[in-house]
C-alpha positions, 0 to 999 in steps of 0.5 A, a space after each residue: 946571548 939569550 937576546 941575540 938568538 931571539 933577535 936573530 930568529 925574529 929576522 928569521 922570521 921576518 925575512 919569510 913574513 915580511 918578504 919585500 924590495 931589495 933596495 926600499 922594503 916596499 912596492 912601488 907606491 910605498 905601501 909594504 906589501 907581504 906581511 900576515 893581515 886579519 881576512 875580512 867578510 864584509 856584509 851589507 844589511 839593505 833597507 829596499 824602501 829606505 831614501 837612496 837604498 839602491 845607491 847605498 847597495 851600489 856603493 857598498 858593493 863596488 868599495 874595496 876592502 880595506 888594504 890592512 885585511 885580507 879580501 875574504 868575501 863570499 859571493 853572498 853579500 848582502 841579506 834584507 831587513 826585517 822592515 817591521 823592526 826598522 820602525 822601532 829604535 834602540 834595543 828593539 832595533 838591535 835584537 831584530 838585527 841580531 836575529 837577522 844576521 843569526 838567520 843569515 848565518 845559519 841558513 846559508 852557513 857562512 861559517 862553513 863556506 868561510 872554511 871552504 874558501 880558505 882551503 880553496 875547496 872545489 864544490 863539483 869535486 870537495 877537494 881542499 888544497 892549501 894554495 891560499 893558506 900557502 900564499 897568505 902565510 908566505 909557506 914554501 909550496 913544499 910546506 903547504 902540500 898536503 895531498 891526503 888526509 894522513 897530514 904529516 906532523 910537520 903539515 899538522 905544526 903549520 895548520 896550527 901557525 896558519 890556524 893561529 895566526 890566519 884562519 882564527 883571524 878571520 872576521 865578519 862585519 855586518 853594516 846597518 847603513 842609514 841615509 842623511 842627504 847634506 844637499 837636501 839639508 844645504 837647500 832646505 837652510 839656505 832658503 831659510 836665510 834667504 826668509 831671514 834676509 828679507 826680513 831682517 832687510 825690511 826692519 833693519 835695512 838692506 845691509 843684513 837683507 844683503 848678508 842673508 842672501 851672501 850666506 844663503 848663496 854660500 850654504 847652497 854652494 855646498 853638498 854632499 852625504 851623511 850616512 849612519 852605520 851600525 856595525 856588528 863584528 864576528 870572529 870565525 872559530 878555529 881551534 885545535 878541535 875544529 881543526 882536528 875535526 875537520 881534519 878527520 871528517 871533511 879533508 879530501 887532498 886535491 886530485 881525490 874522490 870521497 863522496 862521503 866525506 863532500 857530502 859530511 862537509 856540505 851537511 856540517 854544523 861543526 863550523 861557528 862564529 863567535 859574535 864579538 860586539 858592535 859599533 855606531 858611528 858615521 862617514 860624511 862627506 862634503 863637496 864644493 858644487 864649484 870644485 868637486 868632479 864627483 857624480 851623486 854615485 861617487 859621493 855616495 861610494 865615498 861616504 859608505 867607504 868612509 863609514 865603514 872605515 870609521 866602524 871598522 876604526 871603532 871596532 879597534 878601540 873596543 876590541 883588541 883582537 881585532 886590531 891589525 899588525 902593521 910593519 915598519 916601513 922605514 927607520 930613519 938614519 938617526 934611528 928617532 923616527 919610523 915611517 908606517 903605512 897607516 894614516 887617518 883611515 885608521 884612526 891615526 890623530 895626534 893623540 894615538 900611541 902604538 906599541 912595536 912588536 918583534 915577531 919571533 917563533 917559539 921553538 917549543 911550538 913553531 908559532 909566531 910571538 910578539 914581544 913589545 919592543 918600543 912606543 911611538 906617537 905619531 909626528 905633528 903635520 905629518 900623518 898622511 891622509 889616506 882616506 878613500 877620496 882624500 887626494 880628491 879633497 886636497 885638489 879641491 882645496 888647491 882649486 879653491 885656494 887658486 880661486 880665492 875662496 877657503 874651504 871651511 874645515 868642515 864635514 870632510 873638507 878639513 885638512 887633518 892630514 896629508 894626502 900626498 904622503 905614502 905613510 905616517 912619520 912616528 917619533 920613537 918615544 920608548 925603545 929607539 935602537 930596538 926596532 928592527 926591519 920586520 918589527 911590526 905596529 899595532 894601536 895602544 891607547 887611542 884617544 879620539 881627537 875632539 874637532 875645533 
């Protein structure tokens, strides 16, 4: 009886989270739209006098947020590099970038304007409202209007769920993006074989001086970038005293006029964010001058976008907190496979394992639970590609394919998964008959797959 009421009040619960298409449970493209996502800040550090600097701020500021957060950016992007510590490595080198994101932090007080966007706050007048929080937990308008600072009991449970499961979930990334140019290097190796051939022509014969002059013409066929990133995580804080602070001190209902209290909000210091750790990784990619329709500017958009992926990747494996929900977003008829809209742009290999978890809310406090439910691993050969610029990568293959020539499974090039998926195939090792719609995923134990 116990498992049949939690049961039903996680579909409860589900039905106003996970609000989807009548006939599928997705959108259009496949991707299930309406669920509880992290929100993310993201933050570039710039190197002005660093080789292709300009391109790397350019890229970084087009590039879309990943899809599994929330888009919480402010206006107020990028901060500029002590030049001086950039000259140094290792320790050095972080604590100069820990000063200079502290400095940005608390200069421009990035915690309070991460607060003022969530209640959507207007600056000429101070006046908060709840239309972001309503949108992004999927509240009833009735649930989500709070026009005065006496909040009622009931606007108090749901600030606590929204605080919990949205506002306390807000994060801040800081990229340290450094330059590799893969053209530069192609030309520089190709030059050299072409030396060898000669060489090599005059002791042992015209042959080999012939294959250094294939294997250089096959080396300058190709380009691309390399960028290097160290990433440094922030979770915004938001507990019971900051939100009872807040509360008291700063809230102005929309359509009221309180000059002290504009005045308390724009001068506050209450408002923090918790340094969590950080992460070096890389995102390259390669291009076949014969195949590839990329501009420099598009490859460079697509290396950034793939790095900052793997960080945030990476960031996942280190940090649980900052691992994302994902529901479910099909359950095969014979209930052995699930399909979920995740693939290598998360870090999905052959090796990873995810725990389905069923959201239920406590009656006792209103908020949302998670109780795991069952395991799955994904399906060889069918984990899609997802990766910003992957269709673009299999077109190549296509055309390269048609032409004769193999792509060789490097620097991106390789065809770890499928880009024309809409979503990754996961046999259900542990639970089959407990996942239910609504039911979402999250990573377990992620092993890095070693390349060949």
């Amino acid at each position: 009886m116990k498992k049949a009421i939690i049961l039903l009040t996680a579909l409860f619960v589900c039905a106003g989270l996970f609000a989807q298409d009548a006939k599928s449970g997705k959108d259009t493209t496949g991707v299930l739209m309406k669920y509880r996502r992290s929100s993310l800040y993201s933050v570039l550090i710039e190197h002005p006098t660093f080789p292709y600097a300009q391109a790397i701020d350019s890229a970084f500021l087009v590039m879309p947020i990943p899809d599994k957060f929330n888009d919480h950016n402010l206006p107020l992007r990028t901060l500029v590099s002590n030049a001086e510590k950039m000259k140094k490595g290792g320790k050095a080198k972080e604590a100069g970038n820990m000063a200079d994101i502290d400095a940005f932090i608390a200069t421009n007080k990035i915690p309070r304007d991460l607060i003022g966007k969530w209640f959507n706050r207007n600056p000429q007048t101070g006046a908060f409202d709840m239309k972001l929080i309503q949108d992004r937990g999927f509240y009833d308008a009735s649930a989500a209007d709070i026009s005065a600072a006496e909040a009622s009991t009931r606007n108090i449970a749901m600030l606590g769920d929204a605080g919990e499961e949205l506002i306390g979930k807000t994060f801040m990334i800081v990229n340290d993006i450094t330059f590799v140019d893969k053209g530069e290097q192609s030309a520089k190796a190709a030059t050299g074989l072409k030396v060898f051939g000669a060489l090599a022509g005059a002791v042992f014969g015209s042959g080999v001086s012939d294959l250094g002059d294939a294997a250089a013409a096959a080396i300058n066929e190709i380009d691309g970038f390399t960028v290097n990133i160290t990433t440094y995580l922030y979770r915004l804080v938001w507990n019971d005293e900051v939100m009872g602070t807040f509360y008291k001190m700063y809230w102005i209902g929309d359509g009221y006029l309180d000059d002290s209290k504009k005045a308390a909000f724009e001068n506050s210091d209450v408002f923090s964010l918790d340094y969590i750790g950080a992460t070096t990784t890389s995102g390259s990619i390669t291009t076949s001058k014969s195949f590839s329709k990329l501009s420099k500017d598009q490859q460079m958009l697509k290396a950034v976008t793939r790095a900052v992926d793997n960080a945030i990747v990476q960031l996942q494996r280190s940090y649980d907190e900052f691992k994302v929900n994902v529901p479910i977003g099909a359950i095969s008829a014979d209930g052995k496979t699930v399909e979920v809209p995740i693939g290598l742009k998360e870090g999905v290999n052959e090796k990873s394992r995810y725990d389905v978890l069923l959201p239920s809310k406590d009656p006792d406090t209103g908020k949302v639970k998670y109780q795991k439910v069952a395991e799955l691993k994904p399906v060889k050969d069918k984990i899609w590609d997802n990766r910003f610029g992957a269709l673009e990568d299999a077109e190549m293959r296509a055309a390269a394919k048609a032409a004769g020539q193999e792509m060789k499974a490097e620097e991106g090039l390789e065809a770890e998964g499928n880009a024309y998926l809409t979503s990754t195939t996961f046999d259900i090792v542990i639970g089959a008959g407990k996942i239910f719609p609504g039911c979402v995923v999250k990573e377990s134990t992620i092993k890095a797959q070693k390349k060949k």
